[in-house]
GUKEKE-840556 format. One record per residue (C-alpha): x negated, y negated, z. Coordinates in steps of 0.1 Angstrom, whole numbers, plus 5000, padded with zeros to 4 digits. Example, Ala and Ser with C-alpha at 12.3 -4.5 7.8 and 13.67 -1.06 7.14 Angstrom:
2
[[4877; 5045; 5078]];
[[4863; 5011; 5071]];
END
This chain:
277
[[8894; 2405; 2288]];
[[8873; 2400; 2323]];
[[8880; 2367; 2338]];
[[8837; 2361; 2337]];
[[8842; 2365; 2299]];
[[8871; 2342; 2293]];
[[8854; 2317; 2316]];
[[8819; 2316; 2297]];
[[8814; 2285; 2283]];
[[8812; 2286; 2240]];
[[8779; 2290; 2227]];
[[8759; 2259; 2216]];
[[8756; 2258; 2181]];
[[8732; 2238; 2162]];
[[8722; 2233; 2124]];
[[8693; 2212; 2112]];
[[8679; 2209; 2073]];
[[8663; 2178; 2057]];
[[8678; 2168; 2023]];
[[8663; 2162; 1994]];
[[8679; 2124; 1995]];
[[8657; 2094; 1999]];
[[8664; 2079; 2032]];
[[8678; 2107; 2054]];
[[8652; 2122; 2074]];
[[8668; 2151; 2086]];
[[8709; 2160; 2089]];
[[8715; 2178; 2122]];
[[8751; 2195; 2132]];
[[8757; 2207; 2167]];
[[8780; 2218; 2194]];
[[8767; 2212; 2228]];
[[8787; 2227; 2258]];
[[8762; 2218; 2287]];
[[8729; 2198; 2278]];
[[8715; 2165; 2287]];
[[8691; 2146; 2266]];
[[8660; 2140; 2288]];
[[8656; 2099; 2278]];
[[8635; 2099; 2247]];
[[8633; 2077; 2212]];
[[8627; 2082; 2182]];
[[8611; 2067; 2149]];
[[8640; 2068; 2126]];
[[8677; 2056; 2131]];
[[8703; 2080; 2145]];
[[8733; 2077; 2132]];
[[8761; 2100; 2145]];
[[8796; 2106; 2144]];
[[8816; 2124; 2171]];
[[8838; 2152; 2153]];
[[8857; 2157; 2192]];
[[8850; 2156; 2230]];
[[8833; 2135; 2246]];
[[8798; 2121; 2257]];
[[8780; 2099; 2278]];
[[8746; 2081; 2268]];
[[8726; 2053; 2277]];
[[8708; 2024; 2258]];
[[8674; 2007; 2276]];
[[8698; 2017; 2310]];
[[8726; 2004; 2298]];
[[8753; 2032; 2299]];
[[8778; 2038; 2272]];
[[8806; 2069; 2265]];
[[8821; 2079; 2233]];
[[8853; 2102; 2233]];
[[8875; 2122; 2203]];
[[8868; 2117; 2169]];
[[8868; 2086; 2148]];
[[8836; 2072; 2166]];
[[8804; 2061; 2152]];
[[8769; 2056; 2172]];
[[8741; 2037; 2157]];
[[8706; 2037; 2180]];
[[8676; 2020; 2164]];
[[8640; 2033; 2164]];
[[8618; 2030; 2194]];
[[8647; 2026; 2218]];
[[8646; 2051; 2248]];
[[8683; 2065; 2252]];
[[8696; 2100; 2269]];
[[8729; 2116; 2262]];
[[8747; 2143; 2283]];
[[8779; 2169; 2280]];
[[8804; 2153; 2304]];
[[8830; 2179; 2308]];
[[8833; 2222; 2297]];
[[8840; 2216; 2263]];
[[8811; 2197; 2254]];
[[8815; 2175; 2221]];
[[8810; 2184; 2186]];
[[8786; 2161; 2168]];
[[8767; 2156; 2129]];
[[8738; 2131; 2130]];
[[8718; 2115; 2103]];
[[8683; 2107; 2112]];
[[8673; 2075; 2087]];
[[8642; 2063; 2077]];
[[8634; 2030; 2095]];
[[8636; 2014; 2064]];
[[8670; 2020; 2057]];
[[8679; 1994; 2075]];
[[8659; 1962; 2087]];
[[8640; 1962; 2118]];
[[8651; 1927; 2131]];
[[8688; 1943; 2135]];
[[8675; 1965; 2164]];
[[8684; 1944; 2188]];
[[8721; 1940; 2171]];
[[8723; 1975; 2175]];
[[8713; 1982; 2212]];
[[8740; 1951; 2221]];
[[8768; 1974; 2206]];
[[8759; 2010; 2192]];
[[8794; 2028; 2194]];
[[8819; 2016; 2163]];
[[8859; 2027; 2162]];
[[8855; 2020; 2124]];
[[8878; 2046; 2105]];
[[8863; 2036; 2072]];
[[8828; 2041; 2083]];
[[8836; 2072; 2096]];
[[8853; 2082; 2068]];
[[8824; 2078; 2047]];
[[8800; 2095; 2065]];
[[8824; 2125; 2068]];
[[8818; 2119; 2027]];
[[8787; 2119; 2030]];
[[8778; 2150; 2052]];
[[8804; 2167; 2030]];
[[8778; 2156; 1999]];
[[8748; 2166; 2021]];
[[8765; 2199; 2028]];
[[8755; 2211; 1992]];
[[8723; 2213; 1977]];
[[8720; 2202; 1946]];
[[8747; 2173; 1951]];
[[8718; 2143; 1957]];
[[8734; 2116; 1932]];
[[8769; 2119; 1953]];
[[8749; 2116; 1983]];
[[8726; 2088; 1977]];
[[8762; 2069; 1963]];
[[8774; 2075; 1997]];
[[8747; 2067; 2019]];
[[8744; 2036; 1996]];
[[8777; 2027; 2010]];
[[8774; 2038; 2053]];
[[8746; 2012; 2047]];
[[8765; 1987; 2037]];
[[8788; 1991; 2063]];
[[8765; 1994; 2090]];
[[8750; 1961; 2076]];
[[8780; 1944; 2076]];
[[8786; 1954; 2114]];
[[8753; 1944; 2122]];
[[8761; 1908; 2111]];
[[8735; 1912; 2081]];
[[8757; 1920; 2049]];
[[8770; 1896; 2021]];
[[8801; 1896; 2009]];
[[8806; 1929; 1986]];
[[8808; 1911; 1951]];
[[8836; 1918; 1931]];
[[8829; 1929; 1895]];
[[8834; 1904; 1869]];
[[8825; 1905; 1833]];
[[8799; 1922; 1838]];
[[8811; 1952; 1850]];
[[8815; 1965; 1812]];
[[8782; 1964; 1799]];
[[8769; 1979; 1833]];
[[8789; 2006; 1836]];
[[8785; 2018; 1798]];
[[8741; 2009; 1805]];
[[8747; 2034; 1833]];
[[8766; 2059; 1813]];
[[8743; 2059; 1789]];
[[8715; 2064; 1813]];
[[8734; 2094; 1828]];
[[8742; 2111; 1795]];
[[8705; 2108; 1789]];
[[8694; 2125; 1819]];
[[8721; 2152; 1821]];
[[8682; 2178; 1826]];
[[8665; 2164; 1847]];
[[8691; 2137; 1871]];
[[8680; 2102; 1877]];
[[8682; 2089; 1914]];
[[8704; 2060; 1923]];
[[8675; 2038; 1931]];
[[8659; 2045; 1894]];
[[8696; 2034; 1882]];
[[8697; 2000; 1898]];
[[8662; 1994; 1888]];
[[8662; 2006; 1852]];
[[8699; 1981; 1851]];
[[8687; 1952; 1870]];
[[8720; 1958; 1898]];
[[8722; 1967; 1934]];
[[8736; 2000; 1943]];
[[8766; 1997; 1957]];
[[8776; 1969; 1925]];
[[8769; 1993; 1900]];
[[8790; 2020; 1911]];
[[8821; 1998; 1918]];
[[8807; 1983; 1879]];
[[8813; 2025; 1866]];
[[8845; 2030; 1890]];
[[8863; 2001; 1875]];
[[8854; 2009; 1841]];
[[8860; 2038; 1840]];
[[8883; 2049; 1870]];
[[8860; 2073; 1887]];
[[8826; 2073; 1904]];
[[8794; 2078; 1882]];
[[8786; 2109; 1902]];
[[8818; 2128; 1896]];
[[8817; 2120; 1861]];
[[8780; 2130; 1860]];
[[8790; 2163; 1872]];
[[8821; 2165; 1847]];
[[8796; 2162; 1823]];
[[8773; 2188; 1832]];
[[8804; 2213; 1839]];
[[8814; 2209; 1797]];
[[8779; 2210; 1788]];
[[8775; 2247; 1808]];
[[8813; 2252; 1792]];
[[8795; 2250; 1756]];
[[8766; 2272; 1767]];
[[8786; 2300; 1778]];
[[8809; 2300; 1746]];
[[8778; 2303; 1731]];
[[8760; 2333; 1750]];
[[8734; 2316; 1774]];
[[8728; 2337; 1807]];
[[8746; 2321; 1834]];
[[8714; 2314; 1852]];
[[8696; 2296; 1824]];
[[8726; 2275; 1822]];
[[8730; 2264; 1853]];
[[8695; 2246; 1857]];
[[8697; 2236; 1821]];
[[8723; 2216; 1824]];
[[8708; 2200; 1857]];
[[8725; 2219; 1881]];
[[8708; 2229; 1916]];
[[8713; 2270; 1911]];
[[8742; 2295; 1899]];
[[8763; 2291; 1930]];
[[8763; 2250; 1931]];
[[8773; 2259; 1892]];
[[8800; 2280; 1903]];
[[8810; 2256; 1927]];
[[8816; 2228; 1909]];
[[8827; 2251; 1874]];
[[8853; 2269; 1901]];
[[8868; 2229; 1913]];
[[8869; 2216; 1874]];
[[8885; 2249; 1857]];
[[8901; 2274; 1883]];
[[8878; 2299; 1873]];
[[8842; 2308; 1882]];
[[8819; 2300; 1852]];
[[8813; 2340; 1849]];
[[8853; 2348; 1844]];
[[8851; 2316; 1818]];
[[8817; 2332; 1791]];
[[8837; 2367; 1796]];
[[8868; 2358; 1774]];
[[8845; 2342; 1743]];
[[8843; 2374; 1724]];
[[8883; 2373; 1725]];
[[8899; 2356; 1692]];
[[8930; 2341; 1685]];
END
């Protein structure tokens, strides 16, 4: 190898989509080895966590640096800010882009005062949550997520209640949302429709369902689809008609979650049901 070509720099590396989740504008990964943001703002919240090196930004002038992973950076709409590579390795980012009215305007001001967080649970979520986003087809798990980075980011803000605690109500709400679930194992129903149709915040309904029951309400609303598409292939369906008729995005986000619940791709599974015992 020539010494020019084990000096080059690693190619930036970007990837950008907007999700079909209420909420997130647009998800953008990226690997930058030698750019600087030119000062700019934007009309949605950017929300980013640093996966490893390091960069240096500024706030309204203010400058601020965020190294290795574990970091969080919140910047509010309408606040001009800049950002730059500060050494040959660049940093490795994922941003969310949220609507403005994810979270309340008034906090701005909350967040320009201190936008970089060392909060390993926050962080941990969002790596949850990009990990949801990464998927199509996988919008209930990532509206439950994102329900969840905004409470955190709430609480850090200085604008967040107490999480409640379920009580005796957790019962009848979890069942009311199972129920709702099993009835819209087609067609899906969006987090929002849930706590609205069951009179509960978000975030309460799902620790409601966990407790209950011992798992999230969108892992057991994919359980449930993955023995309904079970049943259909015993029974002959094409795999394609079963995936979207059990309320999955397409084949392959079938075969992805079939593959995780039964060690076998869904195809393997419907080719032993002509075998007898």
């Amino acid at each position: 190898m020539s010494s020019g070509t084990a000096n080059q720099r690693p190619r930036t590396r970007i990837n950008a989509w907007r999700p079909a989740v209420a909420g997130i504008a647009e998800v953008f990964h990226a690997h930058f080895t030698d750019h600087a943001y030119p000062v700019h703002t934007h009309d949605t919240w950017d929300l980013m966590i640093l996966d490893d090196g390091c960069v240096d930004f500024a706030v309204e002038r203010r400058r601020h640096g965020a190294a290795g992973s574990g970091k969080v950076v919140l910047l509010p709409p309408g606040v001009p800010h800049d950002g730059r590579t500060v050494n040959a390795s660049g940093f490795r980012k994922r941003v969310l882009y949220l609507d403005a009215q994810v979270l309340p305007g008034r906090l701005a001001g909350a967040a320009v005062d201190v936008p970089v967080h060392a909060d390993a649970a926050l962080h941990r979520r969002l790596r949850q949550l990009h990990d949801a986003l990464d998927t199509a087809g996988d919008v209930f798990e990532a509206e439950s997520r994102l329900a969840f980075v905004r409470e955190r980011l709430l609480s850090h803000l200085g604008a967040s209640p107490r999480a409640r605690t379920p009580g005796r109500e957790a019962g009848r709400l979890a069942a009311a949302l199972r129920e709702l679930l099993d009835s819209c194992l087609h067609t899906g129903v969006t987090l929002d429709e849930a706590a609205a149709v069951l009179h509960a915040h978000p975030t309460h309904l799902i620790r409601c369902f966990r407790q209950a029951y011992g798992l999230p309400p969108h892992t057991y609303l994919t359980g449930r689809r993955v023995e309904r598409a079970r049943r259909l292939l015993l029974a002959g369906q094409r795999l394609a008609d079963v995936a979207t008729g059990v309320g999955f995005h397409d084949q392959a986000h079938l075969n992805r979650h079939f593959k995780r619940h039964l060690g076998v791709p869904p195809g393997r599974y419907a080719a032993g049901r002509s075998r007898t015992v």
